[in-house]
Structure formats: structure tokens, C-alpha cells
C-alpha positions in Angstrom: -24.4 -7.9 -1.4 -22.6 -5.2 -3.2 -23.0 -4.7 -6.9 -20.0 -5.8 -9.0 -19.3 -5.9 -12.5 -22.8 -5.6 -14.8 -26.1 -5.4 -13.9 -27.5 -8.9 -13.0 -30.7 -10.3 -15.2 -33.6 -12.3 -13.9 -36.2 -14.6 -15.9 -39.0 -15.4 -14.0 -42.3 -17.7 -15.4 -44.6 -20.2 -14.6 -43.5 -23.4 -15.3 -44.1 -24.1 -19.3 -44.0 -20.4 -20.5 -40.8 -20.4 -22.2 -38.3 -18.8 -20.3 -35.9 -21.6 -20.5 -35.5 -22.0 -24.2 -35.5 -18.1 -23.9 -32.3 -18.1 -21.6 -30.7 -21.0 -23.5 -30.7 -18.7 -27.3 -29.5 -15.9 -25.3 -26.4 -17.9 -23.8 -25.9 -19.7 -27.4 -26.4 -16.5 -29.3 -23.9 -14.7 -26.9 -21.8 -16.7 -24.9 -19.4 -14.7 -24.2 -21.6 -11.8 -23.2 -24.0 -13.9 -20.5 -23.1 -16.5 -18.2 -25.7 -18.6 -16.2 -25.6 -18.8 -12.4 -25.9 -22.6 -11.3 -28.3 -22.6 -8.6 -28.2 -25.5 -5.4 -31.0 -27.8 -5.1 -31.1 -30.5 -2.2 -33.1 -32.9 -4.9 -31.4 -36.2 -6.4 -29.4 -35.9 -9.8 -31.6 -36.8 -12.5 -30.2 -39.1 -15.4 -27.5 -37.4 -17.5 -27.2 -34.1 -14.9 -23.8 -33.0 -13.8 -22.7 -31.5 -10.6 -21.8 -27.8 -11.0 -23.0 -28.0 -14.5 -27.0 -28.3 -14.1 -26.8 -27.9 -10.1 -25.0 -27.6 -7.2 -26.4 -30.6 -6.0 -25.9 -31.0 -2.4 -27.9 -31.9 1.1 -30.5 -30.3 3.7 -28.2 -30.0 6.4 -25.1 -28.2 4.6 -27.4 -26.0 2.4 -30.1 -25.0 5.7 -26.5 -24.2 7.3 -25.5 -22.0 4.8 -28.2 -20.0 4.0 -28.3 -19.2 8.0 -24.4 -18.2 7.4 -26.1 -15.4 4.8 -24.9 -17.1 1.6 -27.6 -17.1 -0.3 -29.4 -14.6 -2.3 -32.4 -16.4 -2.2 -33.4 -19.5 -1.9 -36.8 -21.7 -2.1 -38.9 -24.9 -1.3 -40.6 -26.4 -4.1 -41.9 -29.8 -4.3 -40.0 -30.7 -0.9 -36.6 -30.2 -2.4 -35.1 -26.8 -1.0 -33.6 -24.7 -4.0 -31.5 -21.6 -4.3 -29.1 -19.1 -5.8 -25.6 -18.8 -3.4 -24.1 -15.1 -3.9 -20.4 -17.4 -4.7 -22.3 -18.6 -7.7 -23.2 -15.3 -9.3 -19.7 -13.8 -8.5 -17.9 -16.9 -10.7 -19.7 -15.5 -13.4 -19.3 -11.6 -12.4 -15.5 -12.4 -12.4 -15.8 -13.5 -16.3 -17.0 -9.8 -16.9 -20.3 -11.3 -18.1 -24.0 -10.5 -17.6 -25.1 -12.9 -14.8 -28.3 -14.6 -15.7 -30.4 -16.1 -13.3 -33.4 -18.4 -13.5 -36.3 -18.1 -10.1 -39.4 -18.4 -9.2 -41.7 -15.4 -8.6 -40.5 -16.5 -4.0 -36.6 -15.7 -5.4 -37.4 -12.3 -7.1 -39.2 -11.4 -4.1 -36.0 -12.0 -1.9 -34.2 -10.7 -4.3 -36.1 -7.4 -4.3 -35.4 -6.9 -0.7 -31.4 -6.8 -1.5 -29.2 -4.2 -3.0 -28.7 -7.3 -6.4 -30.1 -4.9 -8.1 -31.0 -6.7 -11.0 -33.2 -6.2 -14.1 -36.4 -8.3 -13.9 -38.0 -10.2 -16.6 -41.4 -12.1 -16.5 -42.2 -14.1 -18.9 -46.0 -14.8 -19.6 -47.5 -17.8 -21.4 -50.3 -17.0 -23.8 -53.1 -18.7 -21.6 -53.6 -21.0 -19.3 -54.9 -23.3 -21.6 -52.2 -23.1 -23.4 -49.5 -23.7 -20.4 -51.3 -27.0 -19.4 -50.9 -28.2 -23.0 -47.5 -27.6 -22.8 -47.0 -29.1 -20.0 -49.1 -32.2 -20.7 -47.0 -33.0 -24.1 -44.0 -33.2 -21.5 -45.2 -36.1 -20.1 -43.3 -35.9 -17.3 -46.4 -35.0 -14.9 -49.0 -37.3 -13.3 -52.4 -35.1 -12.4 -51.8 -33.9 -9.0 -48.9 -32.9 -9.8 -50.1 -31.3 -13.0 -52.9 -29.4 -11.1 -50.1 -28.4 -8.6 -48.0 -26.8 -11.1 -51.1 -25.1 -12.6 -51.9 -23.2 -9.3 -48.9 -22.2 -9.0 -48.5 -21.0 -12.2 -52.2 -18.7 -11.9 -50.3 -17.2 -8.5 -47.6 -16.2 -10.4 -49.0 -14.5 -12.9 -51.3 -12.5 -10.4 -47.9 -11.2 -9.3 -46.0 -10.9 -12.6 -48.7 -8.7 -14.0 -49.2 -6.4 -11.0 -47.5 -2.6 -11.8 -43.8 -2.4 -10.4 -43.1 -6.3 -9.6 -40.8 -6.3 -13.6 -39.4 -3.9 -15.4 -40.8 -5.7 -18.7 -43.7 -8.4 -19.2 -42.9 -10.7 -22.4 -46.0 -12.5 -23.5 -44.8 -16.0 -24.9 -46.9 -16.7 -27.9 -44.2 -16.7 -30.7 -41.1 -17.3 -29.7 -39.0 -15.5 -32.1 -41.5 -12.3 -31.3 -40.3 -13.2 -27.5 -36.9 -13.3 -28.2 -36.7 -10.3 -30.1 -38.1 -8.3 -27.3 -36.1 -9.9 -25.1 -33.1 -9.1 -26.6 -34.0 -5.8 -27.2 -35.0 -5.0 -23.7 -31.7 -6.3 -22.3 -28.9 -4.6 -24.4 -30.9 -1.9 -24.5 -30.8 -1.2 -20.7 -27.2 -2.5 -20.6 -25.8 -0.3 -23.1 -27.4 2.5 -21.3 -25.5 1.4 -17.7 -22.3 1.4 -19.6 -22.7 4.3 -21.6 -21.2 7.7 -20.4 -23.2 9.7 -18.5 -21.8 12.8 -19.4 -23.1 11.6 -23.1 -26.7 10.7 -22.4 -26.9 14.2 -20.2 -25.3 15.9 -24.1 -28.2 13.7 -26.0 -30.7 14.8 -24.0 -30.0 18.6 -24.6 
């Protein structure tokens, strides 16, 4: 996939670390500046969802079809619904001139590693473990096995997300305006310095 427009950004974290109401102040603080890529999921609609909006919602066949057709950047199974980002989905939002923001699991950023997306990688850590299953518990949208599920997952992908060279940053999730701040900081600072001159950072540098 060739890179167009600005660098892509990727948040990545268990379930219950924060990364969600991370992405959602970045897109209210600056929507004209970020645009989310809807990903496809072959799971049902849940109550209130809208097609194109939350999801591509669409079907085994058509979706197994296309990702054999190479139109996917990556793409997943989790909980026996097949999820993924399609490269048509991240260039609606390149074509805006925004950031494209994208929101995978630690399987997506490793496909996505293996391409020429190029984007900048963010992983976003819960404080503890403990901490994650309480936050997941005052859901209340888990029975135990899957609760215990998510939890193993979750201790994978922080095995991963903390090994040297897998992100270019590692946010750790136990204030979330300290979070915020850094990950604010992190990203402009790495965009400005894509879209800066390079004539003018070789001058500073002197």
C-alpha cells in the first residue's frame, strides 16, 4: 500500500486500558485534524449501531473474499466474528487531508508491520492487571469465561506491547488526563516534524 497524505496512527491495548476514550478526546478535541477508520466486522449490529458509522458491518463470505482480493490491511478473528481494517476505509479519510486513526489489536499491528502503512504505533498500558479486570467487571457486559478470556488475552498483549521496538511510545493508563497529555504530545510532535522542512531541521541542527 503506498503511503498517501499524513502518516497513519495506531492505538493498540488490551481490552479496558483506555485507548478508546483516548481516541474519542483526540477526535472531539480535533476533528478536523483526525478522522477514524471504520473497520469491518462479520458480527451482528448491536442495539443503536449504524452501518458505516460504528462498522462496516457485513458477512463471512464477501469479507473472506476480499481480504483474498488483497483489500485489507489487516484483519482478525476474535471471539468467532472475523474483524478488519480495508485499505478503501483508510483512504476515505486520507482524501479529507486528515490523520487517519486506527483502532487494532496487538494480531493488526503485527500485519500492519509487515506493510509499507507505515504508521506511528501507540500502546496503551493499563496500570495493572488488577486494575483492568475491575474495569472490566464494572462493565457488566462480561459473564466469567468470557471475562477470563479477555484477561489472557490482555497479559499476551502486554508481553508484546512492552518488548523494545514493537511501539514507538508506551502510555501507561493510570490518569487519564496524564495519558492524554502524552498522547497528544507524542503525536503532533512526530507530525509536525514529517511536515516540517527538511532543509529547516538540517539548519536547527547546525
Amino acid at each position: 500500500m503506498v503511503q498517501k497524505g499524513p502518516r497513519p496512527l495506531v492505538l493498540c491495548g488490551p481490552s479496558g486500558s483506555g485507548k478508546s476514550t483516548l481516541l474519542k478526546r483526540l477526535l472531539k478535541e480535533f476533528p478536523d485534524k483526525f478522522g477514524f477508520s471504520v473497520s469491518h466486522t462479520t458480527r451482528a449490529p448491536r442495539p443503536g449501531e449504524k452501518n458505516g458509522v460504528h462498522y462496516h458491518f457485513t458477512n463471512v463470505e464477501d469479507m473472506t473474499a476480499s481480504i483474498a482480493r488483497g483489500e485489507f490491511i489487516e484483519s482478525a478473528v476474535f471471539n468467532g466474528n472475523m474483524y478488519g481494517t480495508s485499505k478503501q476505509s483508510v483512504d476515505d479519510v486520507r482524501c479529507t487531508g486528515c490523520i487517519c486513526v486506527l483502532d487494532i489489536d496487538v494480531e493488526g499491528v503485527k500485519q500492519v508491520k509487515g506493510t509499507d502503512f507505515n504508521p506511528l504505533l501507540v500502546f496503551v498500558m493499563p496500570p495493572s492487571l488488577e486494575e483492568l479486570e475491575r474495569r472490566l467487571r464494572a462493565r457488566n457486559t462480561e459473564h466469567e469465561e468470557s471475562l477470563s478470556g479477555r484477561l489472557e488475552i490482555a497479559r499476551k498483549e502486554i508481553i508484546y506491547g512492552q518488548e523494545p521496538g514493537n511501539f514507538h511510545i508506551i502510555i501507561l493508563n493510570d490518569n487519564l488526563d496524564k495519558a492524554y497529555a502524552e498522547l497528544r504530545e507524542f503525536v503532533f510532535k512526530n507530525v509536525e516534524e514529517k511536515e516540517r522542512d527538511p532543509k529547516d531541521q538540517k539548519a536547527e541542527e547546525k
